[in-house]
Legacy VTK file of the C-alpha trace (Angstrom):
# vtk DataFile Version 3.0
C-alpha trace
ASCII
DATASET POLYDATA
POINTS 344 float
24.489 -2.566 8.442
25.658 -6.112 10.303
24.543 -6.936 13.342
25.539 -9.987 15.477
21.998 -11.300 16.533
19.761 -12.460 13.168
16.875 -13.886 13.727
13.502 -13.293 14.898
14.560 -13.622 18.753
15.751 -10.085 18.315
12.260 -8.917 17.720
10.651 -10.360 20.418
10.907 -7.701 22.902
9.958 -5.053 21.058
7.423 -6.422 19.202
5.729 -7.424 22.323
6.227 -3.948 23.637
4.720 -2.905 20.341
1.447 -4.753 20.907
0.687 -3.381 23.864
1.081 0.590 23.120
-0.825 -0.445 19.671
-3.445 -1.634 22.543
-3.935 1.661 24.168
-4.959 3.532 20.310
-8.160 5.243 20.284
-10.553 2.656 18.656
-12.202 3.492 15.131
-15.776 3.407 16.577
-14.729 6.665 18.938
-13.799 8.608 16.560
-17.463 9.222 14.779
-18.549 9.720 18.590
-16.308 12.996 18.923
-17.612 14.453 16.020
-20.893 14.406 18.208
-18.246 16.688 21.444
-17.490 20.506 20.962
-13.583 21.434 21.290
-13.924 21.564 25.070
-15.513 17.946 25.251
-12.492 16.902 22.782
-9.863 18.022 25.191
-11.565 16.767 28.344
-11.423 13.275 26.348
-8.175 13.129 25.424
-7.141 14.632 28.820
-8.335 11.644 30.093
-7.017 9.365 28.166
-2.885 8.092 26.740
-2.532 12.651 26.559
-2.916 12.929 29.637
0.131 13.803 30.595
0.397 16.241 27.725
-1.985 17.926 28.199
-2.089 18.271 32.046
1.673 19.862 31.169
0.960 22.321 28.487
-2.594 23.198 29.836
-0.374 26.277 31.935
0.489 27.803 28.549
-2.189 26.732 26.036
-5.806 26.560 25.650
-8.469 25.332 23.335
-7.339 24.310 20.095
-3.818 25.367 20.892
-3.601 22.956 23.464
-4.822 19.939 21.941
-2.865 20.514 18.730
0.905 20.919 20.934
-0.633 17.582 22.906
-0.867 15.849 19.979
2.558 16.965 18.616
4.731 16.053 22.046
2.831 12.751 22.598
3.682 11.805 19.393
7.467 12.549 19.826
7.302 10.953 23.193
5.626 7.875 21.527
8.252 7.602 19.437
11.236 8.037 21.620
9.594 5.556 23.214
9.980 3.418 20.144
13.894 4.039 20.321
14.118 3.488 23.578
12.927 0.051 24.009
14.732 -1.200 21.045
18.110 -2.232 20.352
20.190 -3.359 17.710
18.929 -3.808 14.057
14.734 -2.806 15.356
16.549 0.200 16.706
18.255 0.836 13.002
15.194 0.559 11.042
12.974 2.465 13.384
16.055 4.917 13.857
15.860 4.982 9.547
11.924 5.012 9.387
11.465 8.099 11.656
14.045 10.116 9.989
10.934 10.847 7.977
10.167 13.389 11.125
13.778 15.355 10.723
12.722 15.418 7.050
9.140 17.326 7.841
10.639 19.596 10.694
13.476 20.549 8.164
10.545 21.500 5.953
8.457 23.085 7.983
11.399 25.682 9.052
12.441 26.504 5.655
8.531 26.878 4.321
8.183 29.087 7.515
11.458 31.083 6.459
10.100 31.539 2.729
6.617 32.671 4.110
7.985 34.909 7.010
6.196 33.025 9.667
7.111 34.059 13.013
9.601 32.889 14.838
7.515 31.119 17.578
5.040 29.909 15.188
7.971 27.837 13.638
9.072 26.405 16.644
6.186 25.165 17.962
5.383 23.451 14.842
8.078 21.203 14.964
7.931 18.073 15.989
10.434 16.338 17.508
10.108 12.758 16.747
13.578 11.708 14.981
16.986 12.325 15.654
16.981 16.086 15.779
16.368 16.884 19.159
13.490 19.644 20.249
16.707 22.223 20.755
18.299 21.621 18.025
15.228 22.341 15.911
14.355 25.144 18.195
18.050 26.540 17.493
17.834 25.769 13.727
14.541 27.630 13.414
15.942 31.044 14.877
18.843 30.961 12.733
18.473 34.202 10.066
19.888 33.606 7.224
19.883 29.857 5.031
23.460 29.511 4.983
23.073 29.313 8.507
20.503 26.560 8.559
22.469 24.716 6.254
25.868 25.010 8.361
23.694 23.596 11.864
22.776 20.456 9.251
26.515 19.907 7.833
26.898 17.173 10.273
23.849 15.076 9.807
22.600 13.162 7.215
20.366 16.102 5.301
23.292 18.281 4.391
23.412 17.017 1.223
20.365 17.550 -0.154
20.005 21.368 1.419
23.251 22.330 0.116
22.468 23.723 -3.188
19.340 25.681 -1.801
19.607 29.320 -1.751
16.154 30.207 -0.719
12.958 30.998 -2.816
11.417 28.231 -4.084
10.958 25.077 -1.732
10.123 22.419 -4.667
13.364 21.151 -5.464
15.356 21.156 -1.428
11.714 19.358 -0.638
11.960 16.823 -3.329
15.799 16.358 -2.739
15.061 15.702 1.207
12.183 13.059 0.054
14.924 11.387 -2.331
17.230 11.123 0.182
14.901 9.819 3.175
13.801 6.646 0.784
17.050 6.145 -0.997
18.707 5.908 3.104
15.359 3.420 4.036
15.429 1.267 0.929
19.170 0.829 1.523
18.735 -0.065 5.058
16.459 -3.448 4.458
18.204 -6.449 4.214
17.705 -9.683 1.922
16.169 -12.127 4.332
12.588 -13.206 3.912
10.436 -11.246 6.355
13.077 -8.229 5.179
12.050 -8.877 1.386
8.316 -8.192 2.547
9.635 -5.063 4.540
11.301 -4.008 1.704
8.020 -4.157 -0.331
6.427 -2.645 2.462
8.924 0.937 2.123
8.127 0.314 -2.016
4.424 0.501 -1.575
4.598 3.587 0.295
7.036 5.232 -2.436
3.393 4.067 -4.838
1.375 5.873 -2.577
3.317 9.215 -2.461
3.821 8.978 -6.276
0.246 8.462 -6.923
-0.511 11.437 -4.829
2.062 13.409 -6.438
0.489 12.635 -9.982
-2.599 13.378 -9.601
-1.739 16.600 -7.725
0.718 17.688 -10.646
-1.463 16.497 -14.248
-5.023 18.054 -12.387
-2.721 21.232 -12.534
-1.347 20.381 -15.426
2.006 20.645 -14.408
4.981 20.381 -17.634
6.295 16.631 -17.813
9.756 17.669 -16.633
8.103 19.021 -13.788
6.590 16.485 -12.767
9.105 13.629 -13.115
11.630 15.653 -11.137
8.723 15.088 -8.182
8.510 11.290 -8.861
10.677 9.075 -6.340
12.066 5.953 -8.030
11.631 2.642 -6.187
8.325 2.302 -5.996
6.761 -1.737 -6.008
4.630 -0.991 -9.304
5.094 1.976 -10.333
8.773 1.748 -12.158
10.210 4.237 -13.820
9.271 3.075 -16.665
5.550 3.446 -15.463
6.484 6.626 -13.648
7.359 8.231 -17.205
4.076 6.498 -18.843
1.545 7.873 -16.719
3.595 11.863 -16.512
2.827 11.240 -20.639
-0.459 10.863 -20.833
-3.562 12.968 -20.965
-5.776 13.531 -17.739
-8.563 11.292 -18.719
-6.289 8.610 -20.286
-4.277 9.041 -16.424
-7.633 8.050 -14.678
-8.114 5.280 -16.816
-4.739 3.543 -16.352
-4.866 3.210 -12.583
-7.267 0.220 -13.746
-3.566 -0.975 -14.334
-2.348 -1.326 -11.027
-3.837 -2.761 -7.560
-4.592 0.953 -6.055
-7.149 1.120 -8.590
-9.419 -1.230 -5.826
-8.991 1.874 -3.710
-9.178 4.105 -6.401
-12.361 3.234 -8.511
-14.971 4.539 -6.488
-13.439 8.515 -5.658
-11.674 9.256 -9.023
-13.284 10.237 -12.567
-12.059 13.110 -15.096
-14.075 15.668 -13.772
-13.218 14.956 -9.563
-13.382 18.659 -8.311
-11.717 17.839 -5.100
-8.197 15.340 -4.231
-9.380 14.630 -0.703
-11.438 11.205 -1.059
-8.325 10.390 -3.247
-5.694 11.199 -0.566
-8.120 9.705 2.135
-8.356 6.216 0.343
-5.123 5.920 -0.455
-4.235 6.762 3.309
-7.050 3.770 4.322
-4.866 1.426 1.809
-2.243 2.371 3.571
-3.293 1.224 6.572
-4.908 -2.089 5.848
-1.881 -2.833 3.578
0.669 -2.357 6.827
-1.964 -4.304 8.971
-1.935 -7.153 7.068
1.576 -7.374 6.284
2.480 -6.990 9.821
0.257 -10.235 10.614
2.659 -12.098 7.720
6.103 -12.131 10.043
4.674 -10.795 13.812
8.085 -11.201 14.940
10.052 -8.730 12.477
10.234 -4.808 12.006
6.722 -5.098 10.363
4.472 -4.719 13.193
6.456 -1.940 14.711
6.109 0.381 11.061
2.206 -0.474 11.261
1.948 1.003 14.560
4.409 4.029 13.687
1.490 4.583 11.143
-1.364 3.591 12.966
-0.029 5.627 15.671
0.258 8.534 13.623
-3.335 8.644 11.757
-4.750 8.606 15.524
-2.907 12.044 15.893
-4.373 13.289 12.334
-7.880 12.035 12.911
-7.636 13.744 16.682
-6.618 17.345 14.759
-9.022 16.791 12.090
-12.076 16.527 14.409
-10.698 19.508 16.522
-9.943 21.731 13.744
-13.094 20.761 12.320
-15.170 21.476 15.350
-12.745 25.011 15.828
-13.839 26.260 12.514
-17.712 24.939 12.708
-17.310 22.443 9.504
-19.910 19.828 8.882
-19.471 16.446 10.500
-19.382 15.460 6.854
-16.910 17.491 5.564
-14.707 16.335 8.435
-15.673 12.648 7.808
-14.214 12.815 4.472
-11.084 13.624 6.065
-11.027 10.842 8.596
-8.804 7.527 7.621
-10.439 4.673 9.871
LINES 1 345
344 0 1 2 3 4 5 6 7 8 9 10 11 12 13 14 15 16 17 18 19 20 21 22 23 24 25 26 27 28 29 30 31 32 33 34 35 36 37 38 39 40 41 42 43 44 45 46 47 48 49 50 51 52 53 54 55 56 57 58 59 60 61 62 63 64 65 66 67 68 69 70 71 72 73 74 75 76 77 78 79 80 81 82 83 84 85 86 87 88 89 90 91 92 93 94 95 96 97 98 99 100 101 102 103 104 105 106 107 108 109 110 111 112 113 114 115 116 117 118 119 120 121 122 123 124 125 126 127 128 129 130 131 132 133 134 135 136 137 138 139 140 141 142 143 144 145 146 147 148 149 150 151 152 153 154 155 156 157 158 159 160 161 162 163 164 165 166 167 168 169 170 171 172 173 174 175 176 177 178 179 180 181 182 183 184 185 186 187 188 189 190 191 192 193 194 195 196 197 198 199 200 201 202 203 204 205 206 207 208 209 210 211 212 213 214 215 216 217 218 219 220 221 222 223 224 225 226 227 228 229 230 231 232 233 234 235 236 237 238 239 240 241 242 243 244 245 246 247 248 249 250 251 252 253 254 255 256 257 258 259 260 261 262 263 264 265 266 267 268 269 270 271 272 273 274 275 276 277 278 279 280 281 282 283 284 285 286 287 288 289 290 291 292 293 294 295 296 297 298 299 300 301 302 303 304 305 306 307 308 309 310 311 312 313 314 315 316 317 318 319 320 321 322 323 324 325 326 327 328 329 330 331 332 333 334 335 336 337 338 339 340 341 342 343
């Protein structure tokens, strides 16, 4: 993609804009405070706070945990809109490319509902509408019957492609196909300058984290090889192919000892062993490396797309931790149980 204005000036807007909604997230040192609220106390916070809005529209039609969870879903497409919005030129390319992840969940989530016979409504208003499939087109996908409908409404966008072969029944492969395609489309979209090259590594790093996750997911159930590979995304910033098809090879035990191979194991060491009996600390501290990796990548070139993915994150685990605490409260868990799930 060529644009006519290179350069950092280009970034300077947005960027700017950036650091100022990245002002208004909910501090770290609140969130252990809410676990202290019940569900009412949660909703009267955030009602008071950047969801207001949201919630003061939705409260007419929702209550309780209903509300806050359809809050936190439209201020997070508004958010992002926002994003697009404001920007222009190549910003508004990558972020355009980067939140295509959102079209790849929602397309997801309606088939999964399909395949489970969810209800109708219950499909649509899990949807978020963050990319660049509108709220009624998703809304109008969802109600569609049959999947030769669904993937007719998606011939003219990017996602045909890897729905087409899907005839319904098992989600693995149209799931892994849509993943493909979102971070082949990303990894293409980063150019060769400098401050790109680091974005570039950026997009790579995250390909590591989903991989990781995906391995130890697959070998604890002891998923065949071929199995497993056909999960793996190439692309990744350490984990090659090469690697890739090492660690699918070996045992469990000798799979928890090779992460001592790689720079996730500093994340790693402390929550995974051959007999772990759960994945969350493993998800949730490879979620926190997420994090400070994007933060302190995005201090490297302020004036570049950088900044604006770390907030698109950052942004994002403020809406998990905020439905994690009210789910948590909802269903009377443990402030430790839902501490484990927090990534601050």
């Amino acid at each position: 993609m060529f644009f006519n204005r290179r350069g950092s000036k280009k970034y300077a807007y947005i960027t700017a804009r950036v650091r100022a909604m990245k002002s208004k997230l909910i501090q770290r040192e609140v969130f252990p405070k809410m676990m202290n609220m019940d569900l009412a106390e949660i909703t009267r916070f955030i009602g008071e706070s950047e969801y207001k809005q949201d919630v003061d529209e939705l409260a007419q039609k929702y209550s309780g945990i209903d509300l806050v969870e359809h809050a936190l879903n439209q201020n997070l497409a508004r958010t992002y809109r926002k994003l697009l919005r404001v920007s222009q030129d190549e910003p508004h390319y990558l972020i355009t490319e980067y939140l295509r992840y959102w079209d790849i969940w929602n397309i997801k989530t309606i088939l999964r509902g399909k395949y489970y016979g969810a209800p109708l409504e219950e499909i649509q208003e899990a949807v978020v509408a963050a990319g660049q499939l509108g709220y009624r087109q998703l809304v109008s996908i969802a109600s569609m019957e049959s999947i030769n409908d669904i993937k007719v409404a998606l011939e003219n966008t990017p996602y045909h492609s890897a729905v087409s072969d899907y005839q319904g029944g098992m989600l693995s492969t149209v799931e892994n196909n849509l993943d493909k395609l979102y971070y082949s489309r990303i990894l293409s979209s980063v150019g060769k300058s400098k401050g790109e090259k680091l974005s570039l590594k950026f997009i790579k790093t995250e390909i590591d984290l989903k991989n990781l996750k995906t391995l130890f997911r697959t070998k604890k159930a002891n998923l065949p090889r071929d199995e497993i590979m056909e999960l793996l995304i190439s692309g990744g910033a350490e984990l090659k192919d090469g690697d890739l098809r090492r660690l699918v090879s070996l045992s469990w035990p000798d799979f928890i000892k090779s992460m001592e191979d790689y720079s996730y194991w500093s994340a790693l060491s402390e929550v995974i062993s051959e007999d772990m009996p759960s994945l969350i600390d493993m998800e949730a501290e490879l979620d926190k490396y997420a994090m400070k990796y994007s933060s302190k990548v995005s201090h490297y070139y302020p004036l570049s797309i950088l900044p604006i993915f770390d907030y698109i994150i950052r942004k994002n685990n403020e809406i998990k931790n905020l439905r994690m605490i009210a789910r948590g409260k909802e269903s009377a868990l443990s402030n430790d149980i839902i501490k484990r799930h927090l990534v601050m």
